[in-house]
C-alpha positions in Angstrom: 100.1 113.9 79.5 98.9 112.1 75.9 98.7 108.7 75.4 97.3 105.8 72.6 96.4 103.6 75.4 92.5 103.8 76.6 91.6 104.1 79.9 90.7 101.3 81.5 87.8 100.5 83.8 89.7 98.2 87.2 87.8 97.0 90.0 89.3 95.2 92.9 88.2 93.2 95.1 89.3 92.3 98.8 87.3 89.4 100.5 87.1 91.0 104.1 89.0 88.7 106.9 88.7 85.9 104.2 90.2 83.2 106.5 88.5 84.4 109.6 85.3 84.7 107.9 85.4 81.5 106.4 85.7 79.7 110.0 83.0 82.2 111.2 80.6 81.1 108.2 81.5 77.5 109.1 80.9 77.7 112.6 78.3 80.2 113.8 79.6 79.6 117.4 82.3 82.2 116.4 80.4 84.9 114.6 80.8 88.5 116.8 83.6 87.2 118.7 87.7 87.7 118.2 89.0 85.0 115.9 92.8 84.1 114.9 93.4 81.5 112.1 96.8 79.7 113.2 98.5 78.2 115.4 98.1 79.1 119.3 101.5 77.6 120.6 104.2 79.8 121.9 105.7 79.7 118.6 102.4 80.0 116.5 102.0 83.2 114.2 98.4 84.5 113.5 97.5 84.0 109.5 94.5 86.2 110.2 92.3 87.9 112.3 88.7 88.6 112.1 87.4 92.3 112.3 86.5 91.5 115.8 90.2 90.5 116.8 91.9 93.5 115.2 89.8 95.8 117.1 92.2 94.7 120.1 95.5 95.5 118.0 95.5 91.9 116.6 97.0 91.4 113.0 97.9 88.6 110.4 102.1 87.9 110.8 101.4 88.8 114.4 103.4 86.2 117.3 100.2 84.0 119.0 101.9 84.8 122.6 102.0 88.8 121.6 98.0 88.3 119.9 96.7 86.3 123.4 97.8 89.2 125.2 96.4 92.0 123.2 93.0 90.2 123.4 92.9 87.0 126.4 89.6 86.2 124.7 91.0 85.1 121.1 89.7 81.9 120.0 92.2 79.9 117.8 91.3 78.2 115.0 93.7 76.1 112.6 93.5 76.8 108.9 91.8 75.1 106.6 93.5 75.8 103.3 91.5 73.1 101.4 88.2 74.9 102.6 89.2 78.6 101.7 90.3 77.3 98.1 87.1 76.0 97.8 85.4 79.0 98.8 87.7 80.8 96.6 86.9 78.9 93.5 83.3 79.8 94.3 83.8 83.4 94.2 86.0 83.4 91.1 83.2 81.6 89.3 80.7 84.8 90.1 83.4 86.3 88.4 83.7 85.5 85.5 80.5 85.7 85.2 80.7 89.3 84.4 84.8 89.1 82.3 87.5 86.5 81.9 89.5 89.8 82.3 89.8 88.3 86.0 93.9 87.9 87.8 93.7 86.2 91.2 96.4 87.6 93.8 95.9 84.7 96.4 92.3 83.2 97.8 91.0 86.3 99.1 91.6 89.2 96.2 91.5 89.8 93.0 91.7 92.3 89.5 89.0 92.6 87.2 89.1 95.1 83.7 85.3 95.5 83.2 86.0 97.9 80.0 84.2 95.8 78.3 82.2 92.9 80.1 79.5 90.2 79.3 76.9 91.9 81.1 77.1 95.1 78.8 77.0 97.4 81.7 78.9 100.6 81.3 78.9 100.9 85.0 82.0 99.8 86.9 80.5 100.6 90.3 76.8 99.1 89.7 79.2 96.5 88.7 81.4 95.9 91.4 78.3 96.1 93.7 76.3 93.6 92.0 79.4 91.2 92.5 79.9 92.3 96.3 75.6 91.4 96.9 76.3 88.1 94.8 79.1 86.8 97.2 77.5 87.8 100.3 74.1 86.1 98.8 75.8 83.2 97.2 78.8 82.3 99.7 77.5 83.9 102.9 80.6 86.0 102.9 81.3 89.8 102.6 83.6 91.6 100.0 84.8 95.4 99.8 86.0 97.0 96.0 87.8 99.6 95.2 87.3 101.0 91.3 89.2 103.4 88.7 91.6 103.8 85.5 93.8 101.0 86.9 95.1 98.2 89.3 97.3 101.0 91.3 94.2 103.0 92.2 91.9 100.4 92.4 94.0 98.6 94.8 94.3 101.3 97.5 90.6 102.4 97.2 89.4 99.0 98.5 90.7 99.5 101.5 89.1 102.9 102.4 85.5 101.2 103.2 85.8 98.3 104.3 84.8 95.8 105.2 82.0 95.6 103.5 82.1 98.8 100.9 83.4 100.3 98.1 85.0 103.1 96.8 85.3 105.1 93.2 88.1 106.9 92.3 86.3 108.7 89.0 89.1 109.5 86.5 88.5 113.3 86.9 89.4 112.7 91.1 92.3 110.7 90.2 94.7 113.3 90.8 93.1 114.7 93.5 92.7 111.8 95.3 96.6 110.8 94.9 97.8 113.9 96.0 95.9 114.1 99.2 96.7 110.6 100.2 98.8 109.7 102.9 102.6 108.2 101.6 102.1 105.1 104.0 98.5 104.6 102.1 100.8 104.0 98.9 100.4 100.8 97.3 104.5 99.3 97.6 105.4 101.8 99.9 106.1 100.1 103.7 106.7 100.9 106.7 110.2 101.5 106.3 110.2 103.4 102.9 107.2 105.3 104.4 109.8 106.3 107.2 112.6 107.3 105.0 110.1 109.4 102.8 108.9 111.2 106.1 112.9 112.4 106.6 113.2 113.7 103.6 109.7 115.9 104.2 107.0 113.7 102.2 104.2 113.3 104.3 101.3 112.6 101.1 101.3 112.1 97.6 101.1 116.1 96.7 104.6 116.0 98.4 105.8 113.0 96.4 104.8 114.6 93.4 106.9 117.6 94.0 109.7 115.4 94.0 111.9 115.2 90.5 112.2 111.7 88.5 116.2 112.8 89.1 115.7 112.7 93.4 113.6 109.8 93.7 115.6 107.7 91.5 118.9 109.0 93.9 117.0 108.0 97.3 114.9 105.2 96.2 116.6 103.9 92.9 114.7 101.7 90.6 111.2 102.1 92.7 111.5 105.9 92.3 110.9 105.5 89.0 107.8 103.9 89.9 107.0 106.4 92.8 106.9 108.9 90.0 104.7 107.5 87.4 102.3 106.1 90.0 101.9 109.4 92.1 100.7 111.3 88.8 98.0 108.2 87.9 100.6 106.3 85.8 99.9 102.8 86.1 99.9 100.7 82.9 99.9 97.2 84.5 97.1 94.8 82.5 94.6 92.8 84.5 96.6 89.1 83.1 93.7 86.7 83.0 96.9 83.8 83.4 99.5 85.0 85.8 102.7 83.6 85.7 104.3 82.3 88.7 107.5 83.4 89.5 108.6 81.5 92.3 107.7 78.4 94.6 108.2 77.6 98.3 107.9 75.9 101.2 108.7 76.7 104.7 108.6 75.4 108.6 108.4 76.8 112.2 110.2 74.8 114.8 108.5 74.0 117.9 112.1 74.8 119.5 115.0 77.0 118.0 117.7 75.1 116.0 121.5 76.1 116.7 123.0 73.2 114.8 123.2 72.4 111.2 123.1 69.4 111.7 119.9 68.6 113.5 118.2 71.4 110.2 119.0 69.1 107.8 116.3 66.7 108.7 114.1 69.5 108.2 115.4 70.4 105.2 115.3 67.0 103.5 111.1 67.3 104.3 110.9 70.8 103.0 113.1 70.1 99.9 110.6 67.4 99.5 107.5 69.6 99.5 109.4 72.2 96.7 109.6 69.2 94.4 106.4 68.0 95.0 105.0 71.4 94.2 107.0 71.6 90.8 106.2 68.8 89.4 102.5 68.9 90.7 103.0 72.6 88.3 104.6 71.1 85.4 107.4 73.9 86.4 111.1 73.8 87.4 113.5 76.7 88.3 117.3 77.2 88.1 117.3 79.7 91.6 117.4 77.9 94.9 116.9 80.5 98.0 117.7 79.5 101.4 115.5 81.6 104.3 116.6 81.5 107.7 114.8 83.4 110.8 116.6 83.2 113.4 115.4 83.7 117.1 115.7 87.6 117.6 113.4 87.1 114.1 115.5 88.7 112.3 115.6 87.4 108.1 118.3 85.9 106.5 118.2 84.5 102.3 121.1 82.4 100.8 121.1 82.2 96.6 122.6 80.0 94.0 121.5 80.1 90.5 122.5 76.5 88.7 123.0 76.8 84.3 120.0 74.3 84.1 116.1 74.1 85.4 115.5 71.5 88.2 112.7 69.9 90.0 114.2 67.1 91.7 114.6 66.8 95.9 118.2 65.2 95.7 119.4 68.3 93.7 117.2 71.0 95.8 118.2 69.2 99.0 122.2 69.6 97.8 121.9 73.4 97.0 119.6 74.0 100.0 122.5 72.1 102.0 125.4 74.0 100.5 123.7 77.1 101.0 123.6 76.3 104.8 127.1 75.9 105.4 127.8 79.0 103.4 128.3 81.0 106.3 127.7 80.0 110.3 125.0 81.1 111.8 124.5 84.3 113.4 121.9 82.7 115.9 119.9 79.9 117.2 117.0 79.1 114.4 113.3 79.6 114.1 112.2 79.1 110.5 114.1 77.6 107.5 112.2 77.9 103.8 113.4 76.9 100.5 112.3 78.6 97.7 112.7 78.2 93.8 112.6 81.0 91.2 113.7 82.0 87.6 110.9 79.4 86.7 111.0 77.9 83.2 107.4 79.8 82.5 109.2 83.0 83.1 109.8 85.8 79.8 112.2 88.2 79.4 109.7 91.4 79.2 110.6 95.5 80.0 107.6 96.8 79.6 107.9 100.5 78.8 106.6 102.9 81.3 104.0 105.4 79.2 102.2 108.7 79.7 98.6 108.4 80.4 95.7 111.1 80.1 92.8 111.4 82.5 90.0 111.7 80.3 87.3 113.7 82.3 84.4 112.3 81.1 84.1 108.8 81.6 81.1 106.6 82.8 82.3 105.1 86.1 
């Protein structure tokens, strides 16, 4: 493979139970024992779990019923979004201390291209560990990394040591490393894909990569494309210092299921009124309204209309959510209903080009 484009040096970092630490560091009360942020009601989900939690088959999206039985000792804590955004904000800062090369993916994670950095430090692991010993020494809190050629890599190796560790994927182990992985360890490939690729006899990534651009388009369409480039160390993704947003919502649980339209479009008019908010909080409006609907069995529904002109305003928001509603009746009695808004006014019209890549074999990690 030949390429103009340089390789890159990636490091990404994963905050380790972020929320469930947070309440930990907050509250020592709670440190060493099982902790879920969210709400403990019948119909409460689990946000997050700490390491202690999970060890009892705990995990974030989780039902609170399904978590309190898996572990009768959970401890519930409500989130505090206002106090992991602060947190946040203080682990950005350390940071950019080191490159404005820095794309947040929420509170808890984020890329950083240390190719070239302030500290002049050729070493993107002595790097990423000086960061991971700053956060736990400046915020209390601990951080796992994952480091190589780019943000596909670097992505999946923060998750092999944690919490608390890190991992190098050195541009000479690259391909190694990718073909030995498992296909469910696959950044973008879930549970489902991950199932479909085991029927058709790919089990790790040497498999995947035995696979032509010509069958994994046929099975998987426009991701096999990706599945192909990725699984040979094609990855040409930039670390975006300003990441544009590309959609916006809001959403509510019911304490009891819905089965009328009528009695949703109270709730509607206040999550309608939380989209605008939002927008015009962002200086952004969007021309996509998405309806979600879970019903009881949790099974997901989405409703679309695209309108010829951006909006922001509830009244309008509130009309297409509305419309959307009585689209089609209900299959079931209702859980959840979100709006969302998307094909934003900061979006651009890009196809970025996928491009070969070599591995160089000598380069200081």
């Amino acid at each position: 493979m030949t390429t103009d484009l340089p390789i890159r040096k990636i490091i990404h970092i994963d905050m380790d139970a972020f929320f469930a630490s947070v309440e930990q560091l907050d509250n020592p009360k709670l440190k060493g024992k099982p902790v879920a942020v969210g709400g403990s009601s019948k119909r409460g989900v689990v946000s997050a779990a700490s390491y202690e939690a999970r060890k009892f088959g705990v995990r974030s999206a989780m039902s609170s019923v399904v978590a309190k039985l898996n572990c009768p000792e959970l401890i519930f804590v409500h989130p505090r979004f206002n106090r992991y955004n602060e947190i946040s904000k203080k682990i950005r800062a350390i940071f950019y201390d080191y490159t404005n090369m820095v794309e947040p993916l929420s509170f808890d994670e984020a890329y950083l291209d240390v190719t070239e950095n302030k500290k002049g430090n050729l070493s993107a692991t002595l790097i990423a560990e000086e960061i991971r010993e700053r956060i736990f020494k400046e915020v209390g809190l601990t951080a796992s990394a994952g480091i190589s050629v780019n943000k596909f890599i670097a992505k999946i190796a923060s998750d092999f040591n944690k919490p608390n560790g890190q991992k190098t994927v050195n541009p000479e182990d690259v391909i190694p490393f990718l073909e030995a992985l498992e296909i469910r360890k696959f950044f973008g490939i879930g549970k489902v894909t991950a199932e479909k690729m085991y029927q058709l006899g790919v089990f790790t990534g040497k498999d995947l990569k035995s696979k032509s651009m010509e069958f994994l388009s046929d099975k998987f369409g426009k991701s096999g494309r990706y599945y192909y480039y990725v699984v040979r160390g094609i990855h040409n993704s930039e670390v975006k210092s300003h990441r544009i947003r590309k959609s916006l919502a809001s959403e509510s649980t019911f304490s009891e299921n819905l089965s009328s339209e009528i009695f949703m479009m109270e709730k509607l008019n206040h999550i309608a009124e939380e989209v605008s908010r939002r927008l015009k909080r962002s200086q952004i409006a969007g021309k996509t309204v998405t309806l979600k609907i879970k019903y009881s069995d949790f099974t997901l529904q989405t409703r679309s209309k695209t309108l010829p002109y951006f909006v922001k305003d509830k009244i309008i928001i509130l009309e297409q959510a509305k419309l959307l509603l009585y689209q089609e009746k209900l299959k079931n009695s209702v859980r959840l209903l979100g709006i969302s808004m998307s094909n934003l006014n900061t979006e651009k019209d890009r196809k970025p080009e996928q491009k070969s890549v070599s591995v160089q074999l000598k380069f200081d990690f």
